[in-house]
N, CA, C, O and CB atoms as a CASP TS submission, in Angstrom:
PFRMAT TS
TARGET T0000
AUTHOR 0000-0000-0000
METHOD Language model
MODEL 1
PARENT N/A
ATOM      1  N   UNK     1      58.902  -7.482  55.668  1.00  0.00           N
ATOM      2  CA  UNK     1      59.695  -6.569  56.469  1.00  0.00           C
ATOM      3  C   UNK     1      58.766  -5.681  57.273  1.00  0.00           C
ATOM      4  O   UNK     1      57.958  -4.937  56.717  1.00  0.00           O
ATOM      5  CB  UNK     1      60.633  -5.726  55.584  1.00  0.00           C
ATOM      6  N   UNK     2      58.906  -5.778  58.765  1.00  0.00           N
ATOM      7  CA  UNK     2      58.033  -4.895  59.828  1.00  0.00           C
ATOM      8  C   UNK     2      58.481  -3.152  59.718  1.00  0.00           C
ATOM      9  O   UNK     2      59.651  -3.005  60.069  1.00  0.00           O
ATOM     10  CB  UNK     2      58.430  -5.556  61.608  1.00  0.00           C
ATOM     11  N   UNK     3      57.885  -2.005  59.363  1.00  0.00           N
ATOM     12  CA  UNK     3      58.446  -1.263  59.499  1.00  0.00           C
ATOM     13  C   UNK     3      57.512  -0.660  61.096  1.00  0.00           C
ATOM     14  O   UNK     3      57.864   0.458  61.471  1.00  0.00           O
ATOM     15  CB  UNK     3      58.627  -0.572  58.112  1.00  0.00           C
ATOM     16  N   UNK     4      56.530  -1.286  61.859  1.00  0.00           N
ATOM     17  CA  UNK     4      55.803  -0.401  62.707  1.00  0.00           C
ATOM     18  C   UNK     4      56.515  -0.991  64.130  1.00  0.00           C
ATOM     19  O   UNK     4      56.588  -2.218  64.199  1.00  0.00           O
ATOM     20  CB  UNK     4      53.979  -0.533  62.537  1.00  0.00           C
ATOM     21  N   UNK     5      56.928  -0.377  65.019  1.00  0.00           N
ATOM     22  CA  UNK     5      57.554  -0.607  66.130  1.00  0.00           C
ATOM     23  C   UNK     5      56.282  -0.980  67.429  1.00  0.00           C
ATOM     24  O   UNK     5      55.143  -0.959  66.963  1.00  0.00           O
ATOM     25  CB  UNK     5      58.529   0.763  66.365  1.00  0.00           C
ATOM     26  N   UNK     6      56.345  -1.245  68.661  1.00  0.00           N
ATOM     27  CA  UNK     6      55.331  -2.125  69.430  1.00  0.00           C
ATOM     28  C   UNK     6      54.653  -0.652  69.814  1.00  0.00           C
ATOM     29  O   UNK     6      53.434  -0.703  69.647  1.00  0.00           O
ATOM     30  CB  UNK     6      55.977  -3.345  70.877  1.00  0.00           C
ATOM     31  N   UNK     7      55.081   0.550  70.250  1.00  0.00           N
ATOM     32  CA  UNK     7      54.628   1.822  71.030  1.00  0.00           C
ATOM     33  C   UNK     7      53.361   1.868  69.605  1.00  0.00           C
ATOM     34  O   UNK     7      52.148   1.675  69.680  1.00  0.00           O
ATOM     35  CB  UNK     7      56.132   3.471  71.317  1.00  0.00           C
ATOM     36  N   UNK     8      54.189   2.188  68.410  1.00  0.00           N
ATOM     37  CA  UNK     8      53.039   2.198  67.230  1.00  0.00           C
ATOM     38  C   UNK     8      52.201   1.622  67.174  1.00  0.00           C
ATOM     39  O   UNK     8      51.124   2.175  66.952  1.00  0.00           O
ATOM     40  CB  UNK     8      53.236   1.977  66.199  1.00  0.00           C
ATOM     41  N   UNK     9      52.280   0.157  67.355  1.00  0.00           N
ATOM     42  CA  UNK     9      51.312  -1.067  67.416  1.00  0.00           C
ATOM     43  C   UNK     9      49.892  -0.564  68.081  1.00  0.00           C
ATOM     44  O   UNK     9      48.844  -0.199  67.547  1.00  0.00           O
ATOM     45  CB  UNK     9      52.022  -2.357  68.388  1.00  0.00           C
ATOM     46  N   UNK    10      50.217  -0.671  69.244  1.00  0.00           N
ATOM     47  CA  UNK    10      49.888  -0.066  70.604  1.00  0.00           C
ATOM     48  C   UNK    10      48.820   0.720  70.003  1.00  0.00           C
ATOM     49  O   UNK    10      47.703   0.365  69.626  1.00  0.00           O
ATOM     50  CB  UNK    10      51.112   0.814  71.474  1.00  0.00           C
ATOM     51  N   UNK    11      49.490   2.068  69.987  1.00  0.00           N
ATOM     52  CA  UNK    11      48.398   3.347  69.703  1.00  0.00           C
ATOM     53  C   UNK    11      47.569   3.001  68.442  1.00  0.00           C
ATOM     54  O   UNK    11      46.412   3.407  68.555  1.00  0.00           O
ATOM     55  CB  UNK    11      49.222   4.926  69.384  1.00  0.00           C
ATOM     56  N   UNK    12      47.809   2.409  67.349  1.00  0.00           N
ATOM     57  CA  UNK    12      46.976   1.600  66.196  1.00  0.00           C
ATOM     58  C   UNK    12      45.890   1.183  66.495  1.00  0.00           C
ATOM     59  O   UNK    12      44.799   1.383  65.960  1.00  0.00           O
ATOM     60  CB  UNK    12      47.510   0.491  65.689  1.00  0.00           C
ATOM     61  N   UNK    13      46.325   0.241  67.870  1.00  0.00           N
ATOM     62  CA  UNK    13      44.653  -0.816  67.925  1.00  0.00           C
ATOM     63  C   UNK    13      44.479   0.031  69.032  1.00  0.00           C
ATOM     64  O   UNK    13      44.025  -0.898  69.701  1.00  0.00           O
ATOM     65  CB  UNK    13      44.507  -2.947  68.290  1.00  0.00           C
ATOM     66  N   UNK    14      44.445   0.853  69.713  1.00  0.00           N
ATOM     67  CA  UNK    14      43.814   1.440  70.264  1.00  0.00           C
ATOM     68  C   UNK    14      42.544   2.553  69.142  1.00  0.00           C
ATOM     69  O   UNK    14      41.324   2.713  69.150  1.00  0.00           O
ATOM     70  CB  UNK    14      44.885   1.992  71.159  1.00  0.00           C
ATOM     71  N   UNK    15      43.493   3.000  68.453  1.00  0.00           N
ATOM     72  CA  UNK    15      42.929   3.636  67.946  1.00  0.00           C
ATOM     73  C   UNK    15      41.500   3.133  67.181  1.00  0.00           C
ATOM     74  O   UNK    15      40.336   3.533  67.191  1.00  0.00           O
ATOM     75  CB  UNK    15      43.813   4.099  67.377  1.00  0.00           C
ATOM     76  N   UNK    16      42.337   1.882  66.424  1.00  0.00           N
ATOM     77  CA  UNK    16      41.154   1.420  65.950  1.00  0.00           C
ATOM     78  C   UNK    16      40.140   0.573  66.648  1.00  0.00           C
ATOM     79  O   UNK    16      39.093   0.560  66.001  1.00  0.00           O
ATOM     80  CB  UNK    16      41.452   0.853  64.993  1.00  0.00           C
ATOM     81  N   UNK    17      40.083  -0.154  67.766  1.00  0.00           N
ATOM     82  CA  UNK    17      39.448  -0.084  68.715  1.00  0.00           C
ATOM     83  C   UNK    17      38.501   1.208  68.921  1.00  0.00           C
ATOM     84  O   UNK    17      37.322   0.950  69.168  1.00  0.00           O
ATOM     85  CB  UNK    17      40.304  -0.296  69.582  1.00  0.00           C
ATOM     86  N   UNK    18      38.725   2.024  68.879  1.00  0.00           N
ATOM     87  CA  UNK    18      37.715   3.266  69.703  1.00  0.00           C
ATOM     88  C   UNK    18      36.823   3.312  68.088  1.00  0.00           C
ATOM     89  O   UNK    18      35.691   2.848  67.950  1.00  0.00           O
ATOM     90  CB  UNK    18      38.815   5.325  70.427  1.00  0.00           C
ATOM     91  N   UNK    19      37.614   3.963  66.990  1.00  0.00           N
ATOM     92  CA  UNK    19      36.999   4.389  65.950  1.00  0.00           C
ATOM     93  C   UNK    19      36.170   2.652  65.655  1.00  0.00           C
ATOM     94  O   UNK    19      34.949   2.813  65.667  1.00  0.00           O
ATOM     95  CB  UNK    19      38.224   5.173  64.690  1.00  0.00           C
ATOM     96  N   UNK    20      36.448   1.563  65.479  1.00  0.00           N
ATOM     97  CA  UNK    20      35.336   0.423  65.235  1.00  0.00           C
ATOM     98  C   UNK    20      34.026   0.489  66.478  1.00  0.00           C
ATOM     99  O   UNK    20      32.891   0.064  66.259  1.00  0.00           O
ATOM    100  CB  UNK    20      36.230  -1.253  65.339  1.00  0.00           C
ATOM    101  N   UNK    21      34.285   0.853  67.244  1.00  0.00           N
ATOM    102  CA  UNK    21      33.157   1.138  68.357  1.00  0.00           C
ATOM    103  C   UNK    21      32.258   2.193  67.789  1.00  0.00           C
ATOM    104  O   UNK    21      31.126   2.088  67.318  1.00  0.00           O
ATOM    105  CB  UNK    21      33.781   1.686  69.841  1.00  0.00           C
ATOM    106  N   UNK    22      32.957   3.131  67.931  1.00  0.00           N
ATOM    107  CA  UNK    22      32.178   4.570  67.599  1.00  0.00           C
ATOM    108  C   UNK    22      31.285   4.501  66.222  1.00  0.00           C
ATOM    109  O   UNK    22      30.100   4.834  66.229  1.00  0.00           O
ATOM    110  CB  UNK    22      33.386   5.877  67.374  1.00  0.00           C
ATOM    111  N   UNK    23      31.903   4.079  65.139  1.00  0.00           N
ATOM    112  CA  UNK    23      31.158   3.998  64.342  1.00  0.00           C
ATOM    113  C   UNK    23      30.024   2.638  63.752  1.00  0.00           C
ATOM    114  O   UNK    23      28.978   2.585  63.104  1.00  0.00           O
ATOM    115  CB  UNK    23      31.952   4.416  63.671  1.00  0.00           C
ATOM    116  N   UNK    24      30.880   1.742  64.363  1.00  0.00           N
ATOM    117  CA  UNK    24      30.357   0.185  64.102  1.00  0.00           C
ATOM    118  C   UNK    24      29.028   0.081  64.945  1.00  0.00           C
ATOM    119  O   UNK    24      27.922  -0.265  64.531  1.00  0.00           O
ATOM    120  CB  UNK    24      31.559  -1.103  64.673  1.00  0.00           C
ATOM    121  N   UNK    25      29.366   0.438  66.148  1.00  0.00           N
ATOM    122  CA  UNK    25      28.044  -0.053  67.174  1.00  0.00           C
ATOM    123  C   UNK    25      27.032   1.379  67.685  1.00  0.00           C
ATOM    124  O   UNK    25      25.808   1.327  67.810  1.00  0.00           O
ATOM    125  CB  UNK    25      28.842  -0.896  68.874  1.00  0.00           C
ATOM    126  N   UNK    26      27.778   2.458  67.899  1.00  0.00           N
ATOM    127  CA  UNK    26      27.221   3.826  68.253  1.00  0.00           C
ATOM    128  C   UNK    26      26.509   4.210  67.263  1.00  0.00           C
ATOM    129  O   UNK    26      25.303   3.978  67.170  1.00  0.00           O
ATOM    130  CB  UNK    26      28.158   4.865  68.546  1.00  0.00           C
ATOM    131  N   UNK    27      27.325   4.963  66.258  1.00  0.00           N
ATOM    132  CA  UNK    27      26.246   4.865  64.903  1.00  0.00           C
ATOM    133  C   UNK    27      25.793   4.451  63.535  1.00  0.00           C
ATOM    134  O   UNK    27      25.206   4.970  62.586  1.00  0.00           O
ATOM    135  CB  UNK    27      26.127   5.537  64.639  1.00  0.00           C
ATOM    136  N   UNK    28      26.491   2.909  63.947  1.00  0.00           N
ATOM    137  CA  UNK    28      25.971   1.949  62.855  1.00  0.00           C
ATOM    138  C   UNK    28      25.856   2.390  61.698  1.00  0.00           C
ATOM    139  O   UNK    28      24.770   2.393  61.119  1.00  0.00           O
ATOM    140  CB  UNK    28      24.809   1.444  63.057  1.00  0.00           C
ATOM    141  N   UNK    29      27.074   2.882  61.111  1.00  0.00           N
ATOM    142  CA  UNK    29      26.839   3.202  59.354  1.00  0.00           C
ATOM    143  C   UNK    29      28.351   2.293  59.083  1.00  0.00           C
ATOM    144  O   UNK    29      29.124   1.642  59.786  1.00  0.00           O
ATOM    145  CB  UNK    29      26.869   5.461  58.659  1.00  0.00           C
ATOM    146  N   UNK    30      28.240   2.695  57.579  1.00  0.00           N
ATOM    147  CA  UNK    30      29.640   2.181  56.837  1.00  0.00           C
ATOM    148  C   UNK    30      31.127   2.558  57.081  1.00  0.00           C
ATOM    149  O   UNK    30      32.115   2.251  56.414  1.00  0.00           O
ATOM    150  CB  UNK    30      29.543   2.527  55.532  1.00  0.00           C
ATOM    151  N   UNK    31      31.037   3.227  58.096  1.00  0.00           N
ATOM    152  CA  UNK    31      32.470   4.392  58.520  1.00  0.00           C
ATOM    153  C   UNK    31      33.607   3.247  59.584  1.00  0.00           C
ATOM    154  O   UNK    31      34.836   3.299  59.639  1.00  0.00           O
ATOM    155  CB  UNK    31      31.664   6.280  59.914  1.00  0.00           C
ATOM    156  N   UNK    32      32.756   2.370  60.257  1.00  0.00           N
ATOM    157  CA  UNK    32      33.775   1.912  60.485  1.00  0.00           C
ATOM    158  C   UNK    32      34.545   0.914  60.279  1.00  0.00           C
ATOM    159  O   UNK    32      35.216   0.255  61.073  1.00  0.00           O
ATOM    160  CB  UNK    32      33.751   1.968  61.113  1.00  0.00           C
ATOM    161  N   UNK    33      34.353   0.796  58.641  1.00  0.00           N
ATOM    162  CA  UNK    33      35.364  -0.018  57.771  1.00  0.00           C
ATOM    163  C   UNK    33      36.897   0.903  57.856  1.00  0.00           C
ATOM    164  O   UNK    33      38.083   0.590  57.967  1.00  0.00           O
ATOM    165  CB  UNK    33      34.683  -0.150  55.961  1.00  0.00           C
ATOM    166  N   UNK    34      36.133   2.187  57.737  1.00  0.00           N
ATOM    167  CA  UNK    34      38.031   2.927  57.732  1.00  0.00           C
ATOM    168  C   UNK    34      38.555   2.540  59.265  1.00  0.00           C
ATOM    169  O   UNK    34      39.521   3.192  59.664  1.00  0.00           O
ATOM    170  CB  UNK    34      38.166   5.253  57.554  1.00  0.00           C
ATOM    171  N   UNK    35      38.129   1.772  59.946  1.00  0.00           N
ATOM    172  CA  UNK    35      39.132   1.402  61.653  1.00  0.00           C
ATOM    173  C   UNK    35      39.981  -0.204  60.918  1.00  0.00           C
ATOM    174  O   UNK    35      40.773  -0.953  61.490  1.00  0.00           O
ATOM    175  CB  UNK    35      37.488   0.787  63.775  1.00  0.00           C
ATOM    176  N   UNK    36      39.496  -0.285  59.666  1.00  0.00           N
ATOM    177  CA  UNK    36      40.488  -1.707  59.529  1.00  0.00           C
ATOM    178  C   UNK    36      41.904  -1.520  59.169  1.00  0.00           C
ATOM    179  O   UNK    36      42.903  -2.208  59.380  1.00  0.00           O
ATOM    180  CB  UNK    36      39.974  -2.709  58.365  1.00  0.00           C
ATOM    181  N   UNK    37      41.710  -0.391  58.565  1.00  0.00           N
ATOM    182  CA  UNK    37      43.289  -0.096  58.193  1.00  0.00           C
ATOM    183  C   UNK    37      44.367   0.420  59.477  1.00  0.00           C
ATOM    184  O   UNK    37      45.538   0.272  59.127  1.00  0.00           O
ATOM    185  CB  UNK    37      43.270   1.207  56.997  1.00  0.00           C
ATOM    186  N   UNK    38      44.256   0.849  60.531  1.00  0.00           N
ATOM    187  CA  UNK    38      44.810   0.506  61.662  1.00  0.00           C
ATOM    188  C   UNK    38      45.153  -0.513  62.225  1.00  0.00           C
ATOM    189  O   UNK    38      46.279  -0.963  62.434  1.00  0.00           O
ATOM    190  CB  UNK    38      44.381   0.819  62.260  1.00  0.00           C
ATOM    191  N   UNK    39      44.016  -0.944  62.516  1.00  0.00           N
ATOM    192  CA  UNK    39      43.799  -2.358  62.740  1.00  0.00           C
ATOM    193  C   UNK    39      44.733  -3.851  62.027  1.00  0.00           C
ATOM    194  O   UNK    39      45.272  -4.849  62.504  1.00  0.00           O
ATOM    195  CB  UNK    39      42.388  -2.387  62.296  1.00  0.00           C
ATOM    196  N   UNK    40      44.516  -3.263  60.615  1.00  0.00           N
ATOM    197  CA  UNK    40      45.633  -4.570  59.937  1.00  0.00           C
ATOM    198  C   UNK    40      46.806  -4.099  59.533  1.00  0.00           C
ATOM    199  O   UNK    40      47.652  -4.716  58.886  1.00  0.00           O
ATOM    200  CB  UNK    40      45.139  -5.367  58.571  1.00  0.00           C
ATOM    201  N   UNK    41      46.877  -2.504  60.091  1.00  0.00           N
ATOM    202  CA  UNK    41      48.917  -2.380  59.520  1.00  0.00           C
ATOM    203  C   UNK    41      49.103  -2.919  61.196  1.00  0.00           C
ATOM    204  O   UNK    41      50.094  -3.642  61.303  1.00  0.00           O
ATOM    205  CB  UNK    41      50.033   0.036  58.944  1.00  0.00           C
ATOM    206  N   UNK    42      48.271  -2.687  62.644  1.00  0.00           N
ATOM    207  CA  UNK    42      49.263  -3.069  63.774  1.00  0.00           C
ATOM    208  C   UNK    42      49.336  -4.294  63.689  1.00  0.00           C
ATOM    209  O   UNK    42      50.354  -4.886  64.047  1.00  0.00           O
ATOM    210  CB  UNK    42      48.961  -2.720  65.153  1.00  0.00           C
ATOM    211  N   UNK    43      48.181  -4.970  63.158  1.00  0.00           N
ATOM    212  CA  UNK    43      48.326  -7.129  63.116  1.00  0.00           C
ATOM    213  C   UNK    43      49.721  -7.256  62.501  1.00  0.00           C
ATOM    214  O   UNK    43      50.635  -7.759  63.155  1.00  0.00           O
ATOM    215  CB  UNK    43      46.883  -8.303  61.680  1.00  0.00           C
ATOM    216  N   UNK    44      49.934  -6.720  61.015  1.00  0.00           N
ATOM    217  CA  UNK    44      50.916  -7.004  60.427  1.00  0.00           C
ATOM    218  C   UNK    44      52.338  -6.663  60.182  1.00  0.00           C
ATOM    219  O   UNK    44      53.237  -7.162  59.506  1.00  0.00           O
ATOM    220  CB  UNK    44      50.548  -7.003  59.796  1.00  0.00           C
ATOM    221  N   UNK    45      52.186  -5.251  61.265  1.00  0.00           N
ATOM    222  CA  UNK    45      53.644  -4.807  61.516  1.00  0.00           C
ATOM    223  C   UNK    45      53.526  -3.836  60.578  1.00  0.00           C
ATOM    224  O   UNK    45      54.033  -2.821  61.054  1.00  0.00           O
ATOM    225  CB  UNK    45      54.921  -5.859  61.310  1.00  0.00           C
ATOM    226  N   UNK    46      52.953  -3.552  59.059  1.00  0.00           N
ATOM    227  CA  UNK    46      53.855  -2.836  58.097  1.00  0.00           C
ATOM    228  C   UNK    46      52.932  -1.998  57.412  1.00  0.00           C
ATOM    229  O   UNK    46      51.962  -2.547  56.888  1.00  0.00           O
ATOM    230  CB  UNK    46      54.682  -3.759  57.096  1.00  0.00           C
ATOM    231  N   UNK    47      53.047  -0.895  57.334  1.00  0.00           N
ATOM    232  CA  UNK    47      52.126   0.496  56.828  1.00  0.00           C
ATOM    233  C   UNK    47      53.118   1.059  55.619  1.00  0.00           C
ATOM    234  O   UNK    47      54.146   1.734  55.675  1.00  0.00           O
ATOM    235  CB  UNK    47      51.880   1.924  58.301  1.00  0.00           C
ATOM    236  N   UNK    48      52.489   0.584  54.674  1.00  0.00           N
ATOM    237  CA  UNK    48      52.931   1.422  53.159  1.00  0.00           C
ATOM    238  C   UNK    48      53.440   2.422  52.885  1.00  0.00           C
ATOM    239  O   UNK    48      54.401   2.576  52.132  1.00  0.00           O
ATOM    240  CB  UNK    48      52.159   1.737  52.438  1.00  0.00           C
ATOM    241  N   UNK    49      52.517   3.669  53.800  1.00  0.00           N
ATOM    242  CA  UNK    49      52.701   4.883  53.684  1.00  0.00           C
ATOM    243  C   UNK    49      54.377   5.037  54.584  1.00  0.00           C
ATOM    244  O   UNK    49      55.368   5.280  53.896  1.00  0.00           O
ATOM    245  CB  UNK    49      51.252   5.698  54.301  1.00  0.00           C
ATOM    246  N   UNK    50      54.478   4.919  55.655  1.00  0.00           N
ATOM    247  CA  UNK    50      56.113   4.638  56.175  1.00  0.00           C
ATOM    248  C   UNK    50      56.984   3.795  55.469  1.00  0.00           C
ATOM    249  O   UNK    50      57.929   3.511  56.205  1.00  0.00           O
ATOM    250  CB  UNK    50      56.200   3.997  57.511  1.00  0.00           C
ATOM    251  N   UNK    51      57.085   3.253  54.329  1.00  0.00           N
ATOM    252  CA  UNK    51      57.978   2.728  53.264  1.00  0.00           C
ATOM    253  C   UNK    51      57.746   3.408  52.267  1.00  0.00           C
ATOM    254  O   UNK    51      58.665   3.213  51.471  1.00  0.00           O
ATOM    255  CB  UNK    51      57.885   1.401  52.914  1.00  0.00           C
ATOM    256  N   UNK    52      56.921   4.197  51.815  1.00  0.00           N
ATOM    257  CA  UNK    52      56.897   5.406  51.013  1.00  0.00           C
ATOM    258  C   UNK    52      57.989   6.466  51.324  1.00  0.00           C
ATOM    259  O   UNK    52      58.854   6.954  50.596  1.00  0.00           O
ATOM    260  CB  UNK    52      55.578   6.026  51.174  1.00  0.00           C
ATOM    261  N   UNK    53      57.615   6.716  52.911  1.00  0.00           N
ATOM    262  CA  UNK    53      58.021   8.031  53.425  1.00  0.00           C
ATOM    263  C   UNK    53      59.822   7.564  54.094  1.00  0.00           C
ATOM    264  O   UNK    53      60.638   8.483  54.017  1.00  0.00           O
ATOM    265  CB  UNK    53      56.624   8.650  54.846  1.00  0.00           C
ATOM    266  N   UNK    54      60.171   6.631  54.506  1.00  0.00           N
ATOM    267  CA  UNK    54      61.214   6.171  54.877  1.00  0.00           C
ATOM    268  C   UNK    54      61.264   6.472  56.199  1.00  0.00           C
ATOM    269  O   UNK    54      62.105   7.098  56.844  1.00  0.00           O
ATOM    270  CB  UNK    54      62.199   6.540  54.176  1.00  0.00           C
ATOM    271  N   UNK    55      60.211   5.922  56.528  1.00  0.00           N
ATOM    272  CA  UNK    55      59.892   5.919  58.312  1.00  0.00           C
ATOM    273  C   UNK    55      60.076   4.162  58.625  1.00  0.00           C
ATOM    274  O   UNK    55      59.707   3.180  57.982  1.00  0.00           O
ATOM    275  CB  UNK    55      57.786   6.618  58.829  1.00  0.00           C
ATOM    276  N   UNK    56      60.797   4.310  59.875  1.00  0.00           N
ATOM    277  CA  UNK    56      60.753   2.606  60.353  1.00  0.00           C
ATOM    278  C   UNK    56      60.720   3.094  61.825  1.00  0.00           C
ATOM    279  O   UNK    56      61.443   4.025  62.179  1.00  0.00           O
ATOM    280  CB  UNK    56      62.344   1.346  59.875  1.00  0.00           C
ATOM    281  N   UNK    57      59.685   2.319  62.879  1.00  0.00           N
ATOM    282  CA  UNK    57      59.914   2.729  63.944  1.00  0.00           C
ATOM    283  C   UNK    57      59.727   1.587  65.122  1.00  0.00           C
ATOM    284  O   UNK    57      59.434   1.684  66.313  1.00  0.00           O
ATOM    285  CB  UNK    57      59.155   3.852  64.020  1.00  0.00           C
ATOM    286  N   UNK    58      60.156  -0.039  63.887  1.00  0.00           N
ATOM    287  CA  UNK    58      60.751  -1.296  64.536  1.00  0.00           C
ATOM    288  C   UNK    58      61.892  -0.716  65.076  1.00  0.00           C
ATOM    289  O   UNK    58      62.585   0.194  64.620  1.00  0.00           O
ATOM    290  CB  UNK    58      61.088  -2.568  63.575  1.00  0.00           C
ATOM    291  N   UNK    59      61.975  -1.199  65.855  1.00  0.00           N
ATOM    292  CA  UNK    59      63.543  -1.206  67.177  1.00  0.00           C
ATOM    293  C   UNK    59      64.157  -2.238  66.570  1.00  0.00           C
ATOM    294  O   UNK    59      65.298  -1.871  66.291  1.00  0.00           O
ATOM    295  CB  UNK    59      63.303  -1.679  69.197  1.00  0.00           C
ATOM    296  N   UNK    60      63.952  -3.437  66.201  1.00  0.00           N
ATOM    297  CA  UNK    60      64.249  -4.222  66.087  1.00  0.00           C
ATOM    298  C   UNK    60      64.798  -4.531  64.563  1.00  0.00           C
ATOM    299  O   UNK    60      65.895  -4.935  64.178  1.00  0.00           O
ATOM    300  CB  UNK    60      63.444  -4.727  66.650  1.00  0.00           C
ATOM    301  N   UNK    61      63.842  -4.252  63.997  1.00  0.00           N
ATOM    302  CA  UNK    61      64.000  -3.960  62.472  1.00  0.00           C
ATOM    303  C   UNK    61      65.812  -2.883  62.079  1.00  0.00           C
ATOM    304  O   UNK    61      66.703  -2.951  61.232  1.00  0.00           O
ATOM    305  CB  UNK    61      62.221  -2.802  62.028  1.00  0.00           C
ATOM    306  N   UNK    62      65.616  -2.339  62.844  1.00  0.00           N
ATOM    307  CA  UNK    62      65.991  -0.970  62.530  1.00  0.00           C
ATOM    308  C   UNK    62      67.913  -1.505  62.706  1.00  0.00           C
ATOM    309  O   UNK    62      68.864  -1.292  61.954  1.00  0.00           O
ATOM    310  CB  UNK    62      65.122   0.486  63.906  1.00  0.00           C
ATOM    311  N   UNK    63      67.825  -2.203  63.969  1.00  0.00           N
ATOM    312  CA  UNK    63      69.562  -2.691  64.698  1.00  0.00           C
ATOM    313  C   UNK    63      69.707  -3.561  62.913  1.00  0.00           C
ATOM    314  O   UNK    63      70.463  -3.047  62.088  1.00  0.00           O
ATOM    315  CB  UNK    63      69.593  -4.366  66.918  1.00  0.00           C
ATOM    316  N   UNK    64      68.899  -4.854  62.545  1.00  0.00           N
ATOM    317  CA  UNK    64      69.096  -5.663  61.689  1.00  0.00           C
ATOM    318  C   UNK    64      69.222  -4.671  60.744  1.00  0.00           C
ATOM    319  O   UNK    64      70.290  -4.161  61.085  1.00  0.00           O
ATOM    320  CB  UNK    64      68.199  -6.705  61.540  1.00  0.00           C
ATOM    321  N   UNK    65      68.900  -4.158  59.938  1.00  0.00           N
ATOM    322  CA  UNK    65      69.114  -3.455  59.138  1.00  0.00           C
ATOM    323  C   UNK    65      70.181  -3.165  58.595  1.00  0.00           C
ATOM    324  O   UNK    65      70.327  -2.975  57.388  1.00  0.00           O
ATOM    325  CB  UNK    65      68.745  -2.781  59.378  1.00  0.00           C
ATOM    326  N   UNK    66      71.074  -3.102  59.484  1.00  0.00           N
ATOM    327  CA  UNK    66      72.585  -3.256  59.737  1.00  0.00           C
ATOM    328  C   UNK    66      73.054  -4.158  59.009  1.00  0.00           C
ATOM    329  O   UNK    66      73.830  -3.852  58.103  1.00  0.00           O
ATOM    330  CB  UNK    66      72.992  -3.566  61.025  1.00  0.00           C
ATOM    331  N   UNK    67      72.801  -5.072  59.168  1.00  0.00           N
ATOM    332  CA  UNK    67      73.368  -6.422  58.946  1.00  0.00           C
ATOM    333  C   UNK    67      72.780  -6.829  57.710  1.00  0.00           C
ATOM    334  O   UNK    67      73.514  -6.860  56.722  1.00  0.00           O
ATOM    335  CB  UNK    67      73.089  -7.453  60.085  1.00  0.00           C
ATOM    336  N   UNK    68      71.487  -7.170  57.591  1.00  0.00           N
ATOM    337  CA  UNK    68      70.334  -7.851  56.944  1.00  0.00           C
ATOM    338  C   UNK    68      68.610  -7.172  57.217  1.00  0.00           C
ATOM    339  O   UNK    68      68.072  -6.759  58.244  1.00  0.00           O
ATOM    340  CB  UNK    68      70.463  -9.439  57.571  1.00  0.00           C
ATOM    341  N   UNK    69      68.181  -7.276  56.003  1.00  0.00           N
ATOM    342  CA  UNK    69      66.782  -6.577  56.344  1.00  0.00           C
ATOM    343  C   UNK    69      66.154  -7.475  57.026  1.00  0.00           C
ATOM    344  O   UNK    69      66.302  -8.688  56.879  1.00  0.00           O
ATOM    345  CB  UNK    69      65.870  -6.126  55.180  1.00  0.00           C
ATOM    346  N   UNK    70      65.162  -6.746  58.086  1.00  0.00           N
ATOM    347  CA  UNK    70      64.501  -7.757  59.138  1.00  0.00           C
ATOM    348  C   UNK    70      63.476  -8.677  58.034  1.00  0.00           C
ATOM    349  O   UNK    70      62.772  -9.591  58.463  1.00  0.00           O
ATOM    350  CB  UNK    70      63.466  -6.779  60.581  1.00  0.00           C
TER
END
């Protein structure tokens, strides 16, 4: 079940994009392992912490829901 919507997606790999740069290639230490976890909730649609918190911000997810969980 996707709870991350495409705008979320979006700002995710951006994000992690910049932070895997910054730390991966700029100053080459162990820090930019924390850019994977962005990185693999936008690949996979679904962040833990928003099914903890009862955040969904699929569009899509959200209509089905209705009906049937996406």
């Amino acid at each position: 079940m996707q709870n991350v919507g495409i705008l979320d997606k979006t700002i995710r790999l951006v994000i992690a994009a910049v932070w895997i740069y910054a730390f991966g290639f700029v100053c080459e230490c162990w820090l930019w392992l924390v850019g994977l976890v962005p990185l693999l909730t936008a690949v996979y649609g679904y962040c833990p912490l928003y099914k903890f918190f009862g955040i969904n911000t699929c569009k899509k997810c959200k209509n089905k829901e209705r009906k049937t969980q996406c």
